[in-house]
N, C-alpha and C positions, 0 to 999 in steps of 0.2 A: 675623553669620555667621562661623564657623572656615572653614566648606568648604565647596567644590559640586562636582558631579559631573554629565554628563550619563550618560545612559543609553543603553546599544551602540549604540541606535536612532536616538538623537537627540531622540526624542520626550520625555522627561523630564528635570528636573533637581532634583536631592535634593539637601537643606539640611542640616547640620549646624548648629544654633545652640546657644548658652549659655542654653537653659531648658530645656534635657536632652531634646529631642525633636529624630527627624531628621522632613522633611518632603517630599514627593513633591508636585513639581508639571507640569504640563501646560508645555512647553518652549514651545509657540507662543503660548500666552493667559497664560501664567504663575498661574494658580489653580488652586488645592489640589487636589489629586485624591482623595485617602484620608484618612482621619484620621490626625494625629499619631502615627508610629513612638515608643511609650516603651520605659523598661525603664531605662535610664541615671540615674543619684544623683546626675552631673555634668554639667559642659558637656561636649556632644557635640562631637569634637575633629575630627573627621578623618569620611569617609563614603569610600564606595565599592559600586559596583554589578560583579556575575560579569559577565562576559564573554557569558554566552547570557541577561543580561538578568535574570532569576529569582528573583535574592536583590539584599541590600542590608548593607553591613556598617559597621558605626561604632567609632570606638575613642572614650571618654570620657575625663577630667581626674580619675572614679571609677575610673580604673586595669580599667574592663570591656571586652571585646566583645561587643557583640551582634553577630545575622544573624536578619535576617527576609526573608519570602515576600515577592520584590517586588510581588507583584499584591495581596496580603491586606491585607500590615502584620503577619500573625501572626510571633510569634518562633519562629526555630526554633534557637538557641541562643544561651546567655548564658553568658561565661568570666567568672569572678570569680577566680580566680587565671592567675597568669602575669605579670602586671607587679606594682609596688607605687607606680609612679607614673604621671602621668598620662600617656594613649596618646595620642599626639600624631602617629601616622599609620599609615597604613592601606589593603591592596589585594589584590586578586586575581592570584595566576598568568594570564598569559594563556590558559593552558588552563582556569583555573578550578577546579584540585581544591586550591588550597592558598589560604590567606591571610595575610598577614603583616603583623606589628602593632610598630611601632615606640614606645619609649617614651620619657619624660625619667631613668626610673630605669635608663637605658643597657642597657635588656635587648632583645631582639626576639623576639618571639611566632611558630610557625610551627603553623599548624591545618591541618588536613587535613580539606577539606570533605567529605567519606564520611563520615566517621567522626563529623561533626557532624551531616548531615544523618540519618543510622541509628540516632540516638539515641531 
């Protein structure tokens, strides 16, 4: 595992692991709840959940972010540009309309959740 995270609620806690999937599970029985989050080429580096709960966001060692439906798993956006090495951390404003993605190619990422999720 790179990362965990729980979820606003408590009730969840999502995986980041090195076989490119993040992983949602049930925080009090600890078993799988949804199928493996993909989308990622690398190891998933870093995880993080919005603030009202709803999305899930990962940075990979593939220099990607994704953001997917926390209830689904579907993705709702995937940046292939913005870093050129690996993302190595990863979060929500506490308001929740930005995300910011830190890298080892010393850049940092600022998304503006709107404009991701209006795509």
């Amino acid at each position: 595992m790179w990362s965990v995270v729980f979820s606003p609620d408590g009730e969840y806690i999502v995986l980041a692991s090195s076989d490119c999937k993040v992983r949602v599970l049930d925080a009090e029985t600890g078993k799988i709840v949804l199928p493996p989050f993909e989308g990622h080429r690398g190891c998933t580096t870093s995880v993080a959940y919005s603030p009202d709960g709803q999305h899930i966001v990962a940075g990979s060692s593939d220099g990607t972010v994704h953001m997917w439906d926390a209830a689904t798993g579907k993705v709702m956006f995937c940046a292939f540009d913005g870093h050129t090495g690996d993302v190595t951390s990863i979060s929500f404003s506490t308001d929740g309309k930005w995300i910011v993605s830190g890298s080892q190619d010393m850049t940092v990422g600022l998304w503006d959740v709107s404009m991701l999720i209006d795509r």
